[in-house]
Each structure stands twice: as structure tokens, then as C-alpha cells.
PDB file of N, CA, C and O in Angstrom:
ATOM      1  N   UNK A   1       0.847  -1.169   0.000  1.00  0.00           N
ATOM      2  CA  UNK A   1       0.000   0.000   0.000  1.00  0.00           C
ATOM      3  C   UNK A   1       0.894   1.233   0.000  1.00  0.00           C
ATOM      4  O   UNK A   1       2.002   1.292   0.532  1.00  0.00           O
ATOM      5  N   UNK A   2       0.326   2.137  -0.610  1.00  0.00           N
ATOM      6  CA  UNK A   2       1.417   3.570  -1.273  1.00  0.00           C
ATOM      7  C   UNK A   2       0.284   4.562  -1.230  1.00  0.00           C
ATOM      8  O   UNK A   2      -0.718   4.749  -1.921  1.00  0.00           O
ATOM      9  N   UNK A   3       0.976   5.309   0.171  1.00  0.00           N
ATOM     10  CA  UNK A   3       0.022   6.273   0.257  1.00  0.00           C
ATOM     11  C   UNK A   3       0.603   7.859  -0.231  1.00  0.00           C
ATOM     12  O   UNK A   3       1.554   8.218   0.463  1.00  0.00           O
ATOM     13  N   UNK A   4       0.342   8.486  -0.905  1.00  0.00           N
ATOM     14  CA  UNK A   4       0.818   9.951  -1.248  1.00  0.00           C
ATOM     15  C   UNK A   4       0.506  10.780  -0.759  1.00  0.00           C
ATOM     16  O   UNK A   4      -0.671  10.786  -0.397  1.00  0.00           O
ATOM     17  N   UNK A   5       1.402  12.021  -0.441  1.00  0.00           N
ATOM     18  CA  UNK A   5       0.929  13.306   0.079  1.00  0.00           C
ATOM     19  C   UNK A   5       0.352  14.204  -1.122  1.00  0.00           C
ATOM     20  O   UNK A   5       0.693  14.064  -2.297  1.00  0.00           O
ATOM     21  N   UNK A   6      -0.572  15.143  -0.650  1.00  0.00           N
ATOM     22  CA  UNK A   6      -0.967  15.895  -1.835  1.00  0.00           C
ATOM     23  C   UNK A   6       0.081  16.440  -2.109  1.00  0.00           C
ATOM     24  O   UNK A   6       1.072  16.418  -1.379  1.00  0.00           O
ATOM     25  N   UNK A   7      -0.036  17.319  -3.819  1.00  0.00           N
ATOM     26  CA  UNK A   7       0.547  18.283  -4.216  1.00  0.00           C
ATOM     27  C   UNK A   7       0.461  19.384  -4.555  1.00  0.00           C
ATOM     28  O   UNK A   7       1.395  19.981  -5.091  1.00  0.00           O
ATOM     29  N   UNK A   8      -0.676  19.895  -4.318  1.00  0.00           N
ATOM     30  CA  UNK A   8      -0.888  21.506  -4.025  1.00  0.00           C
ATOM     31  C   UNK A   8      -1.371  22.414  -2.942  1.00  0.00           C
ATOM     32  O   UNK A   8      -1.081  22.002  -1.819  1.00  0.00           O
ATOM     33  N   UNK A   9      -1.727  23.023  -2.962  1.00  0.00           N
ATOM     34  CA  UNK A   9      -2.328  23.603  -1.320  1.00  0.00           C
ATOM     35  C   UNK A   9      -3.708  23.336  -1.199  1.00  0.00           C
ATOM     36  O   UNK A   9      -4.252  22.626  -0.353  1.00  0.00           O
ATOM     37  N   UNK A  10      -4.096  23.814  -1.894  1.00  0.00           N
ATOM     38  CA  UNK A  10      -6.016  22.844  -1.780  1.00  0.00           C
ATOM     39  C   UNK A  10      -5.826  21.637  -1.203  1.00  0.00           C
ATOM     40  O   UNK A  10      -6.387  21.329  -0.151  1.00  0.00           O
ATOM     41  N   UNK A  11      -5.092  20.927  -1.785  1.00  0.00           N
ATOM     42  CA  UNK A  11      -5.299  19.088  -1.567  1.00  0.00           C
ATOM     43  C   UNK A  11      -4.759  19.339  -0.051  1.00  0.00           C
ATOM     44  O   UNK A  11      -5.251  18.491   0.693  1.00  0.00           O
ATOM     45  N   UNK A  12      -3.913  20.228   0.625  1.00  0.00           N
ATOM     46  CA  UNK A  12      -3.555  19.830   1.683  1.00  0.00           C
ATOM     47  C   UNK A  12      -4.295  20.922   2.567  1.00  0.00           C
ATOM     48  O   UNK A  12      -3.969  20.975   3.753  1.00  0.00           O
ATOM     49  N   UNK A  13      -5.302  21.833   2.074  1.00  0.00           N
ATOM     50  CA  UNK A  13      -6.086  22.106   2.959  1.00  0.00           C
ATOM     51  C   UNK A  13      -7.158  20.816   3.016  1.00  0.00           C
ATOM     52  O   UNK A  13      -7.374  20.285   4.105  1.00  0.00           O
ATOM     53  N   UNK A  14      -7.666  20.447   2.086  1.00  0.00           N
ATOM     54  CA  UNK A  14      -8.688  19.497   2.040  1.00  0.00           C
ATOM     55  C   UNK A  14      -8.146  17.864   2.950  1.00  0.00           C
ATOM     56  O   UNK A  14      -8.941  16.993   3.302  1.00  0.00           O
ATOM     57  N   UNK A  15      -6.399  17.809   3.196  1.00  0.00           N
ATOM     58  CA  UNK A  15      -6.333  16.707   4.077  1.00  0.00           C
ATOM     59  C   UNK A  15      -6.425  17.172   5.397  1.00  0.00           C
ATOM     60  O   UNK A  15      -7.111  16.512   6.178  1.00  0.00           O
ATOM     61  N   UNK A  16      -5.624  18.614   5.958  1.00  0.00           N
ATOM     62  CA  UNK A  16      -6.075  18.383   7.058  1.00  0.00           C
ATOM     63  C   UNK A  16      -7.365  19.037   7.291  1.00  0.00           C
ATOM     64  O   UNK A  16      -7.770  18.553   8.348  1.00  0.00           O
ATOM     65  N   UNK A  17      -8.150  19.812   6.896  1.00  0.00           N
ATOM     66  CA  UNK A  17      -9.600  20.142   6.908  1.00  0.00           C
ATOM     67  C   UNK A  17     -10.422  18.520   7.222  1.00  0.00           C
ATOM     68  O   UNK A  17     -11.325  18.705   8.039  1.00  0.00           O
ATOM     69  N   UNK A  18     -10.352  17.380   6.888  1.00  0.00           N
ATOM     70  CA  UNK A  18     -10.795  15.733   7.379  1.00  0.00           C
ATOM     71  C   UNK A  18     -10.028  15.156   8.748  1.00  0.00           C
ATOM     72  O   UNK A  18     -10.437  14.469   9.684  1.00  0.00           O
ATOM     73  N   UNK A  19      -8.713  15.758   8.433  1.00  0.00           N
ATOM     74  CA  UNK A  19      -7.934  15.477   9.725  1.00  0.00           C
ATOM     75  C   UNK A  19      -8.378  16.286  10.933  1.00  0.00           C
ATOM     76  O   UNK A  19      -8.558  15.697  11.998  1.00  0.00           O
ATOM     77  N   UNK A  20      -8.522  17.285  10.860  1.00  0.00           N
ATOM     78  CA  UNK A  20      -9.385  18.347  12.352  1.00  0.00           C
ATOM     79  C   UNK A  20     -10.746  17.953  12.716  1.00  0.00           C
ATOM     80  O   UNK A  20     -11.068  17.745  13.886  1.00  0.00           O
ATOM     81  N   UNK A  21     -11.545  17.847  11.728  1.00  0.00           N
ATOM     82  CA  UNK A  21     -12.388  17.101  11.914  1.00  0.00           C
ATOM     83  C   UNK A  21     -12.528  16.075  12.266  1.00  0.00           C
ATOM     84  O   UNK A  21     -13.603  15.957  12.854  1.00  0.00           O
ATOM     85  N   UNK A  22     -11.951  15.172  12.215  1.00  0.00           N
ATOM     86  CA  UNK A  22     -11.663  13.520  12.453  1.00  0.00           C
ATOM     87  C   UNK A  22     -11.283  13.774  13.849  1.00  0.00           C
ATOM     88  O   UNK A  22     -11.801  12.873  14.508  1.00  0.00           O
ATOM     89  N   UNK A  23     -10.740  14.430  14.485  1.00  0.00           N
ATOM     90  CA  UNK A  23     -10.137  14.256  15.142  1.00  0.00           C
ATOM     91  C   UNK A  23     -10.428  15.202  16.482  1.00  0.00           C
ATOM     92  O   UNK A  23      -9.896  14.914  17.554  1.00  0.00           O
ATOM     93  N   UNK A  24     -11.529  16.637  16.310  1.00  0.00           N
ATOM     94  CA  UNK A  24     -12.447  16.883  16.857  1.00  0.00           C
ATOM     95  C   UNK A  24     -13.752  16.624  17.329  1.00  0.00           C
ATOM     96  O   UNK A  24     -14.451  17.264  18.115  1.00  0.00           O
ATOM     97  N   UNK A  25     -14.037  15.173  16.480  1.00  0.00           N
ATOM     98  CA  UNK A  25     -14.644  14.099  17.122  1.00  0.00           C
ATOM     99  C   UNK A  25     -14.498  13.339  18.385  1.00  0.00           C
ATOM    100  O   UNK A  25     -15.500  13.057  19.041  1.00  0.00           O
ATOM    101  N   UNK A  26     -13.214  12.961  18.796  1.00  0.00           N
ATOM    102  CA  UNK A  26     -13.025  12.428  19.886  1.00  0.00           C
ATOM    103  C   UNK A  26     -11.876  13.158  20.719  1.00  0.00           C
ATOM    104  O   UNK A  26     -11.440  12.666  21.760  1.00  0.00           O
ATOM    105  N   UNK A  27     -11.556  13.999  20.351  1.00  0.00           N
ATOM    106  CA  UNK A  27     -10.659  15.345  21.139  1.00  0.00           C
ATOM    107  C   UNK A  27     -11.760  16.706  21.392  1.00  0.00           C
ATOM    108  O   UNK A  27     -12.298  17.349  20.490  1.00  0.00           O
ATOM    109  N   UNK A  28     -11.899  16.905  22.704  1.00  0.00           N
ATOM    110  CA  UNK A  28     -12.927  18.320  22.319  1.00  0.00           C
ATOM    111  C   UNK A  28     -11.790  19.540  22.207  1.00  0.00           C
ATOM    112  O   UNK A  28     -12.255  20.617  21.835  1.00  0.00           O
ATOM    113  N   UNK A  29     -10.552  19.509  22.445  1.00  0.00           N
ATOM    114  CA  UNK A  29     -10.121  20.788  22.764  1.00  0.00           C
ATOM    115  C   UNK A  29      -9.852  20.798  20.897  1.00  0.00           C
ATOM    116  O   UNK A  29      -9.455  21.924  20.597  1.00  0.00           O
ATOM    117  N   UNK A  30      -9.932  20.124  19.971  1.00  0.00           N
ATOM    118  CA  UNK A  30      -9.988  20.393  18.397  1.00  0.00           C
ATOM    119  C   UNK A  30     -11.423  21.120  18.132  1.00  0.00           C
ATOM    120  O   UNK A  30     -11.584  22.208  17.580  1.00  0.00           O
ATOM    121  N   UNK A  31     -12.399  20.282  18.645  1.00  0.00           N
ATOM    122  CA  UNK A  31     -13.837  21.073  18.749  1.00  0.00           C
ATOM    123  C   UNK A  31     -13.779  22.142  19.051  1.00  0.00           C
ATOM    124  O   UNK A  31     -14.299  22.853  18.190  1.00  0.00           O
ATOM    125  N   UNK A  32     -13.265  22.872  20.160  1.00  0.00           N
ATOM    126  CA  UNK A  32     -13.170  24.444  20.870  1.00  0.00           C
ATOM    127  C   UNK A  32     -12.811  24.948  19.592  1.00  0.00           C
ATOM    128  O   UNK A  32     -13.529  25.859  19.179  1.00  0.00           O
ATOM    129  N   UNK A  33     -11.885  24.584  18.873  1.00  0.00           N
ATOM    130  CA  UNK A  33     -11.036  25.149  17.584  1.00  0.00           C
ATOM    131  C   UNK A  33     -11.779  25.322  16.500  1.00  0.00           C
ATOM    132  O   UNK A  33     -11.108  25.324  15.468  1.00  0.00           O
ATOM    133  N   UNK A  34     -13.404  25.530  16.296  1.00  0.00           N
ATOM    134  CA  UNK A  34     -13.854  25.491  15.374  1.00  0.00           C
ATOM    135  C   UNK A  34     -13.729  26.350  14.269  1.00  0.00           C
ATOM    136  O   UNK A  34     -14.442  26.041  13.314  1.00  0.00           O
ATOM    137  N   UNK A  35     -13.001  27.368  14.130  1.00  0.00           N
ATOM    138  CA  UNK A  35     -13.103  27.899  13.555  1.00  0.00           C
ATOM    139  C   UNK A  35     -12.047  27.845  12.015  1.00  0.00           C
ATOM    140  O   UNK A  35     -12.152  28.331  10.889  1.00  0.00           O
ATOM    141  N   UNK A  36     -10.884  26.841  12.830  1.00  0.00           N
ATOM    142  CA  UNK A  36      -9.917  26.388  11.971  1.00  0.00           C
ATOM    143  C   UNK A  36     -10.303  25.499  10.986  1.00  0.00           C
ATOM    144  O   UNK A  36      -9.724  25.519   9.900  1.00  0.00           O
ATOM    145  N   UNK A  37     -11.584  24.387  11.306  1.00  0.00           N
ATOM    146  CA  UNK A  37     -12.431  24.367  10.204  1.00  0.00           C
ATOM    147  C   UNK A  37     -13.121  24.859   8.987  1.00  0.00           C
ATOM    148  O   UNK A  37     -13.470  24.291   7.952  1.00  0.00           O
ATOM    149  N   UNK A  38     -13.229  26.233   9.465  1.00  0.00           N
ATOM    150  CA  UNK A  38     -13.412  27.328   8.557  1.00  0.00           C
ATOM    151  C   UNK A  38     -12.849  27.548   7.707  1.00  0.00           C
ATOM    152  O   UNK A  38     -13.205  27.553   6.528  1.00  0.00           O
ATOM    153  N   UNK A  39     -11.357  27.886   8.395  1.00  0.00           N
ATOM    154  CA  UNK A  39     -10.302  28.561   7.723  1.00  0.00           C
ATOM    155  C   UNK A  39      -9.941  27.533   6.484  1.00  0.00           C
ATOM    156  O   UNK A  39      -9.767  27.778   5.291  1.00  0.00           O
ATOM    157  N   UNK A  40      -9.894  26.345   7.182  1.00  0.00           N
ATOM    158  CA  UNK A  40      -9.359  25.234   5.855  1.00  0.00           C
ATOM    159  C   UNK A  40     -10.339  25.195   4.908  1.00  0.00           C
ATOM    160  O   UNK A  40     -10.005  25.281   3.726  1.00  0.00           O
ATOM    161  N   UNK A  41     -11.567  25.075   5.228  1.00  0.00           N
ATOM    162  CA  UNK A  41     -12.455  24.778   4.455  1.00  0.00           C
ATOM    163  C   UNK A  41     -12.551  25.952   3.130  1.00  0.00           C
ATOM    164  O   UNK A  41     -12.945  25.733   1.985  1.00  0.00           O
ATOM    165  N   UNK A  42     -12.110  27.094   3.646  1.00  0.00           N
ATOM    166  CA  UNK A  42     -12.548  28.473   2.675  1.00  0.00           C
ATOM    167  C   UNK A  42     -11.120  28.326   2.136  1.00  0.00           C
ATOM    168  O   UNK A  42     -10.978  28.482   0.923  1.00  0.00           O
ATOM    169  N   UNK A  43      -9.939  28.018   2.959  1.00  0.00           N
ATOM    170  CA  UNK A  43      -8.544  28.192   1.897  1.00  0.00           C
ATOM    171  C   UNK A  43      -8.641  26.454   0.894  1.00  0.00           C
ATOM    172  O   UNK A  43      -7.759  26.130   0.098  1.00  0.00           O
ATOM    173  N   UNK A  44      -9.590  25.784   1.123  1.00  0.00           N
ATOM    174  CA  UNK A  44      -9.732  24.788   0.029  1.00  0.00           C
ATOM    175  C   UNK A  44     -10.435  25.158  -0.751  1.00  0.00           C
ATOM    176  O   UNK A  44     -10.148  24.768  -1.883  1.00  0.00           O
ATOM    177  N   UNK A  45     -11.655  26.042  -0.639  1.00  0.00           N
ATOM    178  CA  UNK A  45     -12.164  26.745  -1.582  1.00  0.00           C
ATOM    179  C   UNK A  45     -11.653  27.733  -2.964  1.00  0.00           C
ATOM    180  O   UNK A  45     -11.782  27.796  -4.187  1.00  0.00           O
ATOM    181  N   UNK A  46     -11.088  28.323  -1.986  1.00  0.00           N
ATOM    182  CA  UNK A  46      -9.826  29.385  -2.679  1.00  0.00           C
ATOM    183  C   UNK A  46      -8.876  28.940  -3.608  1.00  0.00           C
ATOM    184  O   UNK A  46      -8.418  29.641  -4.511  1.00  0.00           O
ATOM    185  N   UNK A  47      -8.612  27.896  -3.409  1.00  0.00           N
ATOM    186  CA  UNK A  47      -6.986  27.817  -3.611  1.00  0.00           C
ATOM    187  C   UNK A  47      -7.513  26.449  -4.740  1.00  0.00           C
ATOM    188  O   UNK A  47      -6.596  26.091  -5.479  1.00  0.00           O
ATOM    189  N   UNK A  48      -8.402  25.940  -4.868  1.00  0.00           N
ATOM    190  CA  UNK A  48      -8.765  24.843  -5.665  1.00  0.00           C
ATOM    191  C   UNK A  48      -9.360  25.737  -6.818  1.00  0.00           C
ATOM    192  O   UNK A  48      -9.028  25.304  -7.921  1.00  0.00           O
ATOM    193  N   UNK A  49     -10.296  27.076  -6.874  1.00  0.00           N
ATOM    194  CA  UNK A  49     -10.646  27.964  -7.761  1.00  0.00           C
ATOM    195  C   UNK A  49      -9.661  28.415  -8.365  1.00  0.00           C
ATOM    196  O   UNK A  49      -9.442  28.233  -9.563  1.00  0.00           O
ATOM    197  N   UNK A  50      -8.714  29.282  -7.317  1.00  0.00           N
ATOM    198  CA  UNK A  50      -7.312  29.346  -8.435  1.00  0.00           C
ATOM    199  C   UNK A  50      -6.417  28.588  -9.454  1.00  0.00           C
ATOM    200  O   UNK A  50      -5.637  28.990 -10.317  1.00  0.00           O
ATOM    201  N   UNK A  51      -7.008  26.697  -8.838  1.00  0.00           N
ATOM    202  CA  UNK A  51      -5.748  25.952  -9.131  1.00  0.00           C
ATOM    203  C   UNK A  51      -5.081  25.299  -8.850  1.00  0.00           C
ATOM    204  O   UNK A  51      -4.775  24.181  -9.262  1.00  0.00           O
ATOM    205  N   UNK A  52      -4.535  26.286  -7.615  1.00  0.00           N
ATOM    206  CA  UNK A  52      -3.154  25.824  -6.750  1.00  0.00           C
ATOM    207  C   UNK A  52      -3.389  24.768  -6.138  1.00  0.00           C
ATOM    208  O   UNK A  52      -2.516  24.251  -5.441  1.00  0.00           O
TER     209      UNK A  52
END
């Protein structure tokens, strides 16, 4: 099994944007952090429109 890291910034907002989440599931002090959800979620937005 061959796992790859992304290669642009979208793809690696979009991994850890699943990873905070994943993981604010059974951690609450990631939950308190909600807002970093945000942030990834809108710089995967962004940055996948551009391209990058």
C-alpha cells in the first residue's frame, strides 16, 4: 500500500480540513477550535478555484 501526500495547497487544505475534523470528534479541545475548520475549508475553496 502507497500512500501519497498531496501536491498543491487545496489538496492539503482538504487533508487536514478531514484530519481536524476527524479528530475533533473524539478530542474536544480540536472542537473548541472550530473555527480552523473554517479557515481550511474556505482556503480549500480558494486555492482549488485558483488551481493551486
Amino acid at each position: 500500500m502507497n500512500i501519497s501526500l498531496p501536491k498543491t495547497i487545496s489538496g492539503w487544505c482538504m487533508w487536514l480540513f478531514f484530519l481536524w475534523v476527524g479528530l475533533s470528534a473524539f478530542v474536544p479541545f480540536f472542537a473548541g477550535l472550530a473555527i480552523v475548520s473554517g479557515i481550511l475549508a474556505l482556503g480549500y475553496a480558494v486555492f482549488s478555484f485558483l488551481g493551486m
